[in-house]
NUVEXZA-320475 format. One record per residue: y, z, x of N, C-alpha, C in turn. Coordinates in nm, 4 decimals, always signed. Example, Ala and Ser with C-alpha at 12.3 -4.5 7.8 and 13.67 -1.06 7.14 Angstrom:
R       npy       npz       npx      capy      capz      capx       cpy       cpz       cpx
R   -0.5690   +0.7800   +1.3190   -0.4500   +0.7800   +1.2300   -0.3300   +0.7800   +1.3200
R   -0.2250   +0.7080   +1.2850   -0.1060   +0.7140   +1.3670   +0.0030   +0.7870   +1.2900
//
This chain:
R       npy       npz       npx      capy      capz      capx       cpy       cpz       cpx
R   +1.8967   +0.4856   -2.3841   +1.8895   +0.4156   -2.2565   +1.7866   +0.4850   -2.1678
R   +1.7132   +0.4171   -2.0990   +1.6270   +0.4716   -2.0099   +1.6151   +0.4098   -1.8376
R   +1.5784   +0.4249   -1.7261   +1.5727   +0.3874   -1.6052   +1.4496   +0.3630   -1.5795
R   +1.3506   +0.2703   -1.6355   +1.2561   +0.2277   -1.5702   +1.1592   +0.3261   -1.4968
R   +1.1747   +0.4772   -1.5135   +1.0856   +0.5557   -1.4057   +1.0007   +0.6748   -1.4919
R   +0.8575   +0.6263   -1.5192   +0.7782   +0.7212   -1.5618   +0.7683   +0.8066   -1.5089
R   +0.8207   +0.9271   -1.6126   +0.7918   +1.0681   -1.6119   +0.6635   +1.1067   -1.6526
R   +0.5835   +1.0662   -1.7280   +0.4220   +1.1160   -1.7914   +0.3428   +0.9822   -1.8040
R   +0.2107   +1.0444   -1.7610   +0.1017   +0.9448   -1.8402   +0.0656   +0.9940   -1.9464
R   +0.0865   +0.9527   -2.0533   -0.0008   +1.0044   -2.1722   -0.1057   +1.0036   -2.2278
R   -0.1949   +1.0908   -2.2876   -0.3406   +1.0298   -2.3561   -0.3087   +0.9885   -2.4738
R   -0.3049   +0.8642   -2.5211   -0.3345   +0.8383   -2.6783   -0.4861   +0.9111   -2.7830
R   -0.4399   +0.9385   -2.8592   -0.5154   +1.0227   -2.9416   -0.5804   +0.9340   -3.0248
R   -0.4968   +0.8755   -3.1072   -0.4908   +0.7715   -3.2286   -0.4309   +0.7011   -3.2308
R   -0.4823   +0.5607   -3.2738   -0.3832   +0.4568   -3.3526   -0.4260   +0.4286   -3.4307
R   -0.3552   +0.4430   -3.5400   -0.3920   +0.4138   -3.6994   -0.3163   +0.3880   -3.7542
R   -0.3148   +0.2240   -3.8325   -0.2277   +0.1390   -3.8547   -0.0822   +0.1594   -3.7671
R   +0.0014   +0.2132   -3.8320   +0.1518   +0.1847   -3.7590   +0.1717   +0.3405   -3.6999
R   +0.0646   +0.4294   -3.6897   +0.1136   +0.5530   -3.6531   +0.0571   +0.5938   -3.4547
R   +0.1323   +0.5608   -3.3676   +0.0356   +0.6238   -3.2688   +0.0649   +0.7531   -3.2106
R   -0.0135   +0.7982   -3.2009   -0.0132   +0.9748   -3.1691   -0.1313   +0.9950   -3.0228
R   +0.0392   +1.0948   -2.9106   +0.0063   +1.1297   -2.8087   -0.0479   +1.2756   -2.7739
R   -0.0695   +1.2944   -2.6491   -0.0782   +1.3878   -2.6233   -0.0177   +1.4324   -2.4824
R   +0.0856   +1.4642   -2.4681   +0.1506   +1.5037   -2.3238   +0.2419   +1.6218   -2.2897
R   +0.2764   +1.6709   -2.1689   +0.3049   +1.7616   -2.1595   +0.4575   +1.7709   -2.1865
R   +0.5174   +1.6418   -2.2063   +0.6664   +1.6365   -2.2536   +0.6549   +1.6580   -2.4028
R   +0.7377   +1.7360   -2.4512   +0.7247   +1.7766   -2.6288   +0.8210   +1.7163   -2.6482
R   +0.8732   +1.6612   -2.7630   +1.0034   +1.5725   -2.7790   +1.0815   +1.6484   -2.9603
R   +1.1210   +1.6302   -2.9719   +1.1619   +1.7025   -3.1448   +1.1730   +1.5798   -3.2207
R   +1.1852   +1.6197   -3.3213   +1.1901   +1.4454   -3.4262   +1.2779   +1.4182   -3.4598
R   +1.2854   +1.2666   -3.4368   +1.4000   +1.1749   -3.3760   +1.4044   +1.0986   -3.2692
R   +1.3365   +1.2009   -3.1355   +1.3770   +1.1355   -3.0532   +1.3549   +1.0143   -3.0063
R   +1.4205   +0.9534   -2.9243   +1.3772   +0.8354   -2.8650   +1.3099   +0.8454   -2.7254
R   +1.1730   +0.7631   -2.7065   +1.0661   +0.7393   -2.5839   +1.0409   +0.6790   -2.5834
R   +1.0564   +0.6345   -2.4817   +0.9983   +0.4595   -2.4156   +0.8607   +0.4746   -2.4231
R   +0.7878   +0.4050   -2.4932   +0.5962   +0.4229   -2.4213   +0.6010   +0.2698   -2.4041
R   +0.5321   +0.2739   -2.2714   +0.5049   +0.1418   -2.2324   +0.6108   +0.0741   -2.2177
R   +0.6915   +0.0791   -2.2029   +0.8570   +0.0028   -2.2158   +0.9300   +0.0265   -2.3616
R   +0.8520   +0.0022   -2.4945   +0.8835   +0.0124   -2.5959   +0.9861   +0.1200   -2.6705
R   +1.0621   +0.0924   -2.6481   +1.1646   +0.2588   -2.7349   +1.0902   +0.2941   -2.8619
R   +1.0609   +0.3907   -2.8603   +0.9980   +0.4340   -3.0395   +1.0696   +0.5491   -3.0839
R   +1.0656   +0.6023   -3.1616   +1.1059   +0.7460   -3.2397   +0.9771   +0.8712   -3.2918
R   +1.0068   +0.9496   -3.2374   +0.8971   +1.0819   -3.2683   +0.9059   +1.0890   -3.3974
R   +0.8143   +1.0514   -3.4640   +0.8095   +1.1016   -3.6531   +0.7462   +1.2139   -3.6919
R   +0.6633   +1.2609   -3.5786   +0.5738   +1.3550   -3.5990   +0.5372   +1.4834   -3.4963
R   +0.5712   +1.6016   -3.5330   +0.5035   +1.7148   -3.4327   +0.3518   +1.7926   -3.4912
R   +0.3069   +1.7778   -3.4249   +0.1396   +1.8532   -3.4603   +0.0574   +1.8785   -3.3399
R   -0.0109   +1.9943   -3.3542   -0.0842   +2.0902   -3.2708   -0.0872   +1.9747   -3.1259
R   +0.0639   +2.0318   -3.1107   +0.0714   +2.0390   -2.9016   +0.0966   +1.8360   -2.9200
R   +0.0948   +1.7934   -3.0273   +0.0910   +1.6342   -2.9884   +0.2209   +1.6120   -3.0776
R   +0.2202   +1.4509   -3.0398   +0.3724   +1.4227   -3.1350   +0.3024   +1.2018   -3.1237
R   +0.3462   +1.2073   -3.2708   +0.3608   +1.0756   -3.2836   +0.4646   +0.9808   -3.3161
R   +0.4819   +0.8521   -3.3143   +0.5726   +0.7620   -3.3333   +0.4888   +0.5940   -3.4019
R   +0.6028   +0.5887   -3.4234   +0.5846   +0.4568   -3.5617   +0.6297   +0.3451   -3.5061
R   +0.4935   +0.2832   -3.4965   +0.5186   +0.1201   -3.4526   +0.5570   +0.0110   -3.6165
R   +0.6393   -0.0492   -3.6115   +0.6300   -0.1387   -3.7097   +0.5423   -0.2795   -3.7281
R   +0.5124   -0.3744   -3.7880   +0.5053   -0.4411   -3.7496   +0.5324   -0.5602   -3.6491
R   +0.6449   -0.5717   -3.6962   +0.7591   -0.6620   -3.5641   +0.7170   -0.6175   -3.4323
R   +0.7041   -0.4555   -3.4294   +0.6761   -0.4252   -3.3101   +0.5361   -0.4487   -3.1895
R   +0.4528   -0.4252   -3.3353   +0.3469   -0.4955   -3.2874   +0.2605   -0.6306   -3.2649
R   +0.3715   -0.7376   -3.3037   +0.3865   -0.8593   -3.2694   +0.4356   -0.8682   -3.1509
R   +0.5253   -0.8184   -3.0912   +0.5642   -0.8161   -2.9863   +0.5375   -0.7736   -2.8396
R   +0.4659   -0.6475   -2.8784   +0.4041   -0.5707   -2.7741   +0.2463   -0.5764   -2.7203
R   +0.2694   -0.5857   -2.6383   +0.0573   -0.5959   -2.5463   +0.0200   -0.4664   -2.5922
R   -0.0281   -0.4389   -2.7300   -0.1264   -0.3701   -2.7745   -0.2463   -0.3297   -2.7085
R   -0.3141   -0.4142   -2.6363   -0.4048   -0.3879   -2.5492   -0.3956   -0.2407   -2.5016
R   -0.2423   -0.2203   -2.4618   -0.2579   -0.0842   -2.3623   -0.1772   +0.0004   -2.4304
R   -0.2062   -0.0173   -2.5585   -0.1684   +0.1265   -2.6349   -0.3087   +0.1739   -2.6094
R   -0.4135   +0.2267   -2.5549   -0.4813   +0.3078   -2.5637   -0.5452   +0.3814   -2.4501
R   -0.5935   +0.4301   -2.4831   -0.6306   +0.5648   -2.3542   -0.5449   +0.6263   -2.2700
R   -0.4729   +0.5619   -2.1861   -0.3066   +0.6509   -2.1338   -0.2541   +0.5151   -2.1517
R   -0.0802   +0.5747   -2.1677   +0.0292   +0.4945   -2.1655   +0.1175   +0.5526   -2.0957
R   +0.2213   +0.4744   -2.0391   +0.2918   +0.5510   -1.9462   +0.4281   +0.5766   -2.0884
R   +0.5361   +0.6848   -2.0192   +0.6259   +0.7910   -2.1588   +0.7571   +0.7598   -2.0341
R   +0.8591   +0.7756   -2.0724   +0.9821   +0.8090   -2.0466   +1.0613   +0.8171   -2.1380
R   +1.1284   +0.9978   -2.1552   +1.2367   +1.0319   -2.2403   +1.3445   +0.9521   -2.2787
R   +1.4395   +0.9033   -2.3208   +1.6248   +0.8440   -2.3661   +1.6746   +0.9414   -2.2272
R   +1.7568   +0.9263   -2.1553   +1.8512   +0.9355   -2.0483   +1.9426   +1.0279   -2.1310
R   +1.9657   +1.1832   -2.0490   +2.0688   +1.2750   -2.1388   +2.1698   +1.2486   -2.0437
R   +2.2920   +1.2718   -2.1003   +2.4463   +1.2251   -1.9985   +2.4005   +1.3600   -1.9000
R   +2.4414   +1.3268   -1.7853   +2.4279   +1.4271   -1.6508   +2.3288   +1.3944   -1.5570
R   +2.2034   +1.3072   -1.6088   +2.0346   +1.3070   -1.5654   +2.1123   +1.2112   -1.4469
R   +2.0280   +1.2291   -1.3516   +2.0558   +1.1556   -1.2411   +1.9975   +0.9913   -1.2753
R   +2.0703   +0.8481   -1.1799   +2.0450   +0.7493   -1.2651   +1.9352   +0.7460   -1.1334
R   +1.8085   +0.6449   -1.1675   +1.7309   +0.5952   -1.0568   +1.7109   +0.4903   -1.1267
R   +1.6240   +0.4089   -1.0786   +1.5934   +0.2597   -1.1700   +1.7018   +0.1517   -1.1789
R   +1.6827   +0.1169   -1.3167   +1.8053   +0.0521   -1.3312   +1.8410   +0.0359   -1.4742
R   +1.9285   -0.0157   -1.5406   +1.9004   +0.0216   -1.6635   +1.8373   -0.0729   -1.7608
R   +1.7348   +0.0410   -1.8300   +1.6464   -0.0444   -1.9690   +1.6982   +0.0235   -2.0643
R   +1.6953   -0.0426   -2.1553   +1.7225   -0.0607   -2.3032   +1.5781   -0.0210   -2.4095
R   +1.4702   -0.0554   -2.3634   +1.3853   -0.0550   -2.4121   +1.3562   -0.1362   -2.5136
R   +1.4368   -0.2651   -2.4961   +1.3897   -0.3886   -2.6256   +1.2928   -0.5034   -2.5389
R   +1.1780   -0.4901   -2.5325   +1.0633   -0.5651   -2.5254   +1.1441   -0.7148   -2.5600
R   +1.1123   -0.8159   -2.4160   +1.1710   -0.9152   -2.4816   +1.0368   -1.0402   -2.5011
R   +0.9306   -0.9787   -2.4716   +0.8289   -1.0472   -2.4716   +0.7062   -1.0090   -2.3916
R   +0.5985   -1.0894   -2.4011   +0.4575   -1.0408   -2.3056   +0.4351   -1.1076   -2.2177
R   +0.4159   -1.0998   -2.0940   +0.4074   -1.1340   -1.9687   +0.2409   -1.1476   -1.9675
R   +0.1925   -1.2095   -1.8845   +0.0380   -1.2166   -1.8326   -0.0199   -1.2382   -1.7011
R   -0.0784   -1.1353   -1.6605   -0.1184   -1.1080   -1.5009   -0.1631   -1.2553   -1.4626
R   -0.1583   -1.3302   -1.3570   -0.2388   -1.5002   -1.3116   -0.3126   -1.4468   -1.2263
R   -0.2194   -1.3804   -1.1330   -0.3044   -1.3732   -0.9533   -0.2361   -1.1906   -0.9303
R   -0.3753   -1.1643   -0.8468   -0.3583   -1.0581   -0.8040   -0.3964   -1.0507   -0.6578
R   -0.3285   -1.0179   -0.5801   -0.3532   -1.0178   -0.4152   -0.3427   -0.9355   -0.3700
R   -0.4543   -0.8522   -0.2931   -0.3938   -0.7231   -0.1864   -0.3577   -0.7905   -0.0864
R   -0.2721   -0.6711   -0.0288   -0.2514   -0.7657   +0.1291   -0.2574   -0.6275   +0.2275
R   -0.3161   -0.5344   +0.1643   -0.3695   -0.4222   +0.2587   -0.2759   -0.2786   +0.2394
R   -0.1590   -0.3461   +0.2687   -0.0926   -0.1613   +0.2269   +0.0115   -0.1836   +0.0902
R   -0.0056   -0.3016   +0.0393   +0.0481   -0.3545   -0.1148   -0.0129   -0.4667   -0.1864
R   +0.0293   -0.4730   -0.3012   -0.0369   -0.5786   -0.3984   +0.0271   -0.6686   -0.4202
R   +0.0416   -0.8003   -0.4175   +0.1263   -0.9326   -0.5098   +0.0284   -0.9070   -0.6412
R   +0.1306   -0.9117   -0.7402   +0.0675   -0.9454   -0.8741   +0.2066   -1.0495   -0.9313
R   +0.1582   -1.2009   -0.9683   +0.2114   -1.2841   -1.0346   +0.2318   -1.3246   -1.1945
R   +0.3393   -1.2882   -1.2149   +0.3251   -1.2807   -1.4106   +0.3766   -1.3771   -1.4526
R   +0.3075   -1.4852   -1.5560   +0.3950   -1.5563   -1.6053   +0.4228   -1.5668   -1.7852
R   +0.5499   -1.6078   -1.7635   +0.6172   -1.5522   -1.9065   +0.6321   -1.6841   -1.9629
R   +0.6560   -1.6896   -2.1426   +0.6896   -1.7638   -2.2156   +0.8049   -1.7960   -2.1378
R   +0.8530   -1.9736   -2.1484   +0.9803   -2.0646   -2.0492   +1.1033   -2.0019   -2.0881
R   +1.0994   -1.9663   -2.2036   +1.2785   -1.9439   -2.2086   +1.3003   -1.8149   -2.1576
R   +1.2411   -1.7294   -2.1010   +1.2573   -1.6182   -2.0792   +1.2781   -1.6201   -1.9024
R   +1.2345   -1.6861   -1.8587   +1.1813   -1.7122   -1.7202   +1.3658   -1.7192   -1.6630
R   +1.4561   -1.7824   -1.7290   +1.5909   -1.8092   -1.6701   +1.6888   -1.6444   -1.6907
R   +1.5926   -1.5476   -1.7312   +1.6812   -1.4494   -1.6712   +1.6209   -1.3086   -1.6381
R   +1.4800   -1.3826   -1.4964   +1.4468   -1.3226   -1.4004   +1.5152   -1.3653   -1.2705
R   +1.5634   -1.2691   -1.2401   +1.6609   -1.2807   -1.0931   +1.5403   -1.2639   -0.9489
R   +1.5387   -1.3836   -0.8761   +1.4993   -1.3328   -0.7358   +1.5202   -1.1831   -0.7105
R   +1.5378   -1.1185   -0.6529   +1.5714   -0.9777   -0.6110   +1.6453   -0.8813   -0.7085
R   +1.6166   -0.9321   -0.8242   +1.6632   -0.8661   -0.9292   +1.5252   -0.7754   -0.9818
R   +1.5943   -0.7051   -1.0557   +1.5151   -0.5767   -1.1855   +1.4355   -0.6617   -1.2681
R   +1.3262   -0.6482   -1.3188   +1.2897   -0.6352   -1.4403   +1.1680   -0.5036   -1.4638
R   +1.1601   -0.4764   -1.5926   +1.0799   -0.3756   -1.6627   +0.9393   -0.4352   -1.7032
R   +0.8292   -0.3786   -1.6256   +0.7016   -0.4178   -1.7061   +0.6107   -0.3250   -1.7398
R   +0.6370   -0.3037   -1.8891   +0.5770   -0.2104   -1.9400   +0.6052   -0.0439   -1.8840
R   +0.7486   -0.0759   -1.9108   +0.8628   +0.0580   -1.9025   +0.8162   +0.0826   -1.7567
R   +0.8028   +0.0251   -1.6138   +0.8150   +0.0221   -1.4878   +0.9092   -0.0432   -1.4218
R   +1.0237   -0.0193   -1.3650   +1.1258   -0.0716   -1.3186   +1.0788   -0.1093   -1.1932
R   +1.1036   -0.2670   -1.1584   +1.0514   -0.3160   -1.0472   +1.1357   -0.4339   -1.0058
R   +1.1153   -0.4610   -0.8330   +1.2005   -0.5349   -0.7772   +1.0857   -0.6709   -0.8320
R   +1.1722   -0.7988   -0.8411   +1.1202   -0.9009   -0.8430   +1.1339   -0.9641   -0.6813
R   +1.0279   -1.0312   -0.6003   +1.0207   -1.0763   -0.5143   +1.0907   -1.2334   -0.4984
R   +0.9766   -1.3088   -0.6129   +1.0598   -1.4189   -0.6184   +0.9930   -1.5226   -0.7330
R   +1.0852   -1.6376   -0.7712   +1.0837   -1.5990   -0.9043   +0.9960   -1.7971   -0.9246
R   +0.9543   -1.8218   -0.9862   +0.8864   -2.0491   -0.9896   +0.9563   -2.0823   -1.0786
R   +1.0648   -2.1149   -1.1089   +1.1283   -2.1228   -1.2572   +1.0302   -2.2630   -1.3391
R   +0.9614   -2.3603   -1.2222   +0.9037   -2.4742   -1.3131   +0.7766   -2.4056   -1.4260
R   +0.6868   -2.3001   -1.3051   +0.5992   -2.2455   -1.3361   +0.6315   -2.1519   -1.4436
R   +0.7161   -2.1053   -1.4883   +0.7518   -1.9620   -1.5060   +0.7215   -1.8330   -1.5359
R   +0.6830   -1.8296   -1.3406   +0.6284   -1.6955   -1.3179   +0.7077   -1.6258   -1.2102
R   +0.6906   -1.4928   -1.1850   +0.7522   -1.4281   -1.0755   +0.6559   -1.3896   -0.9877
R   +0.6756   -1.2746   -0.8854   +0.5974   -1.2282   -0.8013   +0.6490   -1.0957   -0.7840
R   +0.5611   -1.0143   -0.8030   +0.6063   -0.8501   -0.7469   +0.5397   -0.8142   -0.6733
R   +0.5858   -0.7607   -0.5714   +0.4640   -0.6326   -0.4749   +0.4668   -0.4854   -0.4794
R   +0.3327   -0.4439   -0.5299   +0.3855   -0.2780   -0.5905   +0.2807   -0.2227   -0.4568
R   +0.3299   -0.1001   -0.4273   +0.2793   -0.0141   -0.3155   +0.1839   +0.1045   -0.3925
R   +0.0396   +0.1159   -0.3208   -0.0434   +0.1949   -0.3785   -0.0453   +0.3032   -0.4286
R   +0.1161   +0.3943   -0.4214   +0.1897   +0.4960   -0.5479   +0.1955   +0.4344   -0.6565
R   +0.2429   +0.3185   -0.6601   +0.2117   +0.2650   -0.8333   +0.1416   +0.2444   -0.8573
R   +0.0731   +0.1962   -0.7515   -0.0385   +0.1732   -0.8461   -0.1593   +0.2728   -0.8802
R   -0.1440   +0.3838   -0.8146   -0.2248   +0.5105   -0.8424   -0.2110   +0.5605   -0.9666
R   -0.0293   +0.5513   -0.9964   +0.0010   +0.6708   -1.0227   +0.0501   +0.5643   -1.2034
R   +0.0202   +0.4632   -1.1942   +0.0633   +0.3916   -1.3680   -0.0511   +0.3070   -1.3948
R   -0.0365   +0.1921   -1.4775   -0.0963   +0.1266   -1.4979   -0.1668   +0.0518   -1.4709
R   -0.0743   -0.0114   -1.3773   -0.1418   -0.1086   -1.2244   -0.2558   -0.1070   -1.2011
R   -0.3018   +0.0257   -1.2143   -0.4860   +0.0653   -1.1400   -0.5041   -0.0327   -1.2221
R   -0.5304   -0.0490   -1.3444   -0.6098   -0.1071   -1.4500   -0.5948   -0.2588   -1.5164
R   -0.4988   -0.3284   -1.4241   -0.4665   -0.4272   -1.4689   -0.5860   -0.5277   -1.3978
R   -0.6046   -0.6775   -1.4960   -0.6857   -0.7496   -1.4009   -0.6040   -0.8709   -1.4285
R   -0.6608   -1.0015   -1.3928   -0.6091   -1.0773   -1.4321   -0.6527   -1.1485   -1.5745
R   -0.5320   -1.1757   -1.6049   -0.5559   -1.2567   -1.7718   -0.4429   -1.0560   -1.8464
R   -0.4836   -0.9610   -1.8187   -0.4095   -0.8653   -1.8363   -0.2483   -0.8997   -1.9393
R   -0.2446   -0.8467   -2.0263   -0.1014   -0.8732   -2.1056   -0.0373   -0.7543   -2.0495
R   +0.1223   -0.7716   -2.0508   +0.2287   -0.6364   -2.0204   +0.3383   -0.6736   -2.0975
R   +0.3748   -0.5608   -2.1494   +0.5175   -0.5484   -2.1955   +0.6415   -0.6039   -2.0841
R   +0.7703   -0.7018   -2.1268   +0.8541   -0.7425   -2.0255   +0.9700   -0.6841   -2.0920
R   +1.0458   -0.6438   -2.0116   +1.2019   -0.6806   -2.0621   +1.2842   -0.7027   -1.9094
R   +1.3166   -0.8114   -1.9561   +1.4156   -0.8695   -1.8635   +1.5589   -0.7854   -1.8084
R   +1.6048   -0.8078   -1.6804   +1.7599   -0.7325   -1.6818   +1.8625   -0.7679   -1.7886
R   +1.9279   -0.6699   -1.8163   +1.9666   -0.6968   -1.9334   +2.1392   -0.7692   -1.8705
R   +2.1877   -0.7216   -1.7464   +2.2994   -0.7796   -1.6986   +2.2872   -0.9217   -1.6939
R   +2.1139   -0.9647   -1.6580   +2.1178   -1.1467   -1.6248   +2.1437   -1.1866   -1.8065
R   +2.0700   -1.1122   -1.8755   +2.0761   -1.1926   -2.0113   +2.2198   -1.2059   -2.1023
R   +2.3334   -1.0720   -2.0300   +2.4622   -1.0743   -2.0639   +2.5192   -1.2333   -1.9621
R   +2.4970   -1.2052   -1.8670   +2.5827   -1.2913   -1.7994   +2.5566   -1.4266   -1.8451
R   +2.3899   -1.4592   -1.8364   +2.3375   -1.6282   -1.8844   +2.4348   -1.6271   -2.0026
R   +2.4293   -1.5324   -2.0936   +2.4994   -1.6072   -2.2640   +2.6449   -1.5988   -2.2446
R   +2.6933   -1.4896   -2.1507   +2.8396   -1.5349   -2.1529   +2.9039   -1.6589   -2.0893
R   +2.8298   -1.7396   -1.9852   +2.8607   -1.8169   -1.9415   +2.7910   -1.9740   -1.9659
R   +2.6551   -1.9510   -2.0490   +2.5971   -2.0892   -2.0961   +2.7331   -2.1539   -2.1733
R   +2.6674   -2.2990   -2.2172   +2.7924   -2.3795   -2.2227   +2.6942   -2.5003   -2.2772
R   +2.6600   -2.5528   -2.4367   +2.5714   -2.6620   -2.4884   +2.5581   -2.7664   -2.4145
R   +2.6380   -2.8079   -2.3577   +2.6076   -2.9483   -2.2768   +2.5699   -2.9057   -2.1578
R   +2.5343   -2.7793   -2.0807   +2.5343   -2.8124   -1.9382   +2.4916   -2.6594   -1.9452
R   +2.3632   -2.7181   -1.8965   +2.1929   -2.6207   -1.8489   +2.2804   -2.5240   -1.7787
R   +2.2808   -2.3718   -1.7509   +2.3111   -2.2719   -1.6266   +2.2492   -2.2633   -1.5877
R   +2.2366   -2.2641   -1.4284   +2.2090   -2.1824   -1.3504   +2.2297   -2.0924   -1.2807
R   +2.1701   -2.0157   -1.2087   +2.2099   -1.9099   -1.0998   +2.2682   -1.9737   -0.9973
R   +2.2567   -2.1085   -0.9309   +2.3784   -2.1373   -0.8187   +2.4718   -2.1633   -0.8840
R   +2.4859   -2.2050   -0.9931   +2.6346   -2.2481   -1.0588   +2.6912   -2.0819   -1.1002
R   +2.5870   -1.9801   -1.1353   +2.6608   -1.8176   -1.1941   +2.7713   -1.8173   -1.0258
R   +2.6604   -1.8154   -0.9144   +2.6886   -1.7904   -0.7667   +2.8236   -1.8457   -0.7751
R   +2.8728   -1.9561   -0.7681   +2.9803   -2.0915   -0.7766   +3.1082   -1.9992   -0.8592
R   +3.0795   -1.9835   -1.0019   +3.1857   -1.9383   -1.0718   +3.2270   -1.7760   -1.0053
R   +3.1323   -1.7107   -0.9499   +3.1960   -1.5833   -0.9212   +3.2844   -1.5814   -0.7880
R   +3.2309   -1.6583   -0.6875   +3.2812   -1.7141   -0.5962   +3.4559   -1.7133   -0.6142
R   +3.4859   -1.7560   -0.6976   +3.6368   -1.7998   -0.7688   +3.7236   -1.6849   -0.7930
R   +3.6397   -1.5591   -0.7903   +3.7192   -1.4291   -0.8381   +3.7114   -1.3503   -0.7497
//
């Protein structure tokens, strides 16, 4: 489990075929689990001061490859005691998002992402989602369009990826994972859910 909050930028060294190998000041032992880019992977490898991990294929169907290279942002697996911040990721990539519009508005950025449709019904207005292992508030959400809106403040964007995004840009997504529990526990074949009807049923308890 991880909280959405980069601890390292990393330099990528290599990618070669399914192997990518970092270089950062977090050392990890083999086994472990690290989010790069949102992605959970496993350390397969320790070598002089670097450590690598094994993308599969699947994985790399899935993931905006694009920004496996030159830095990626790293966050360790969550040890019981670590203080929580964020919110919680899982680190299962549920798909690729794509930058549309990018707006300053002087002391922050709107950047608008829109996602493959079925995914779009479990981004929450003022809810969490993860882009590209960055835990971020969603502003608000077009369900026809299906895109959201975030505004990140010029610490993020200094300090991750953001600098480097343009538009047309791919990112790693994973959705809150509470909206995607709740949508399947409460969908129902004949009759579409929504979030005023989730609103409606909780109402009751």
């Amino acid at each position: 489990m991880f909280t959405g909050l980069i601890r390292e930028m990393a330099t990528v060294v290599s990618l070669s075929n399914n192997i990518l190998t970092l270089k950062a000041d977090y050392k990890p032992k083999i086994g472990d689990s690290i989010a790069i880019n949102g992605a959970c992977l496993t350390a397969v490898k320790i070598s002089n001061g670097n450590f690598s991990v094994e993308l599969s294929p699947e994985s790399q169907k899935t993931l905006a490859m694009q920004n496996y290279k030159n830095q990626v942002h790293i966050e360790p697996a969550m040890m019981m005691g670590d203080r929580f911040e964020g919110h919680i990721v899982q680190g299962h990539v549920d798909c690729i998002g794509e930058i549309i519009s990018i707006n300053n508005n002087g002391n922050s950025t709107d950047f608008i992402i829109k996602l493959p449709s079925k995914f779009i019904k479990y981004v929450i207005p003022k809810g969490s989602i993860t882009v590209d292992g960055i835990s971020l508030t969603v502003n608000d959400v077009d369900t026809k369009k299906s895109t959201f809106r975030l505004t990140i403040i010029p610490h993020t964007i200094s300090n991750t990826l953001f600098r480097t995004y343009k538009v047309r840009s791919q990112v790693n997504i994973e959705t809150d994972m509470f909206a995607r529990y709740v949508f399947n526990m409460f969908k129902r074949e004949d009759d579409a859910l929504s979030w005023e009807n989730v609103d409606k049923i909780m109402a009751n308890y």
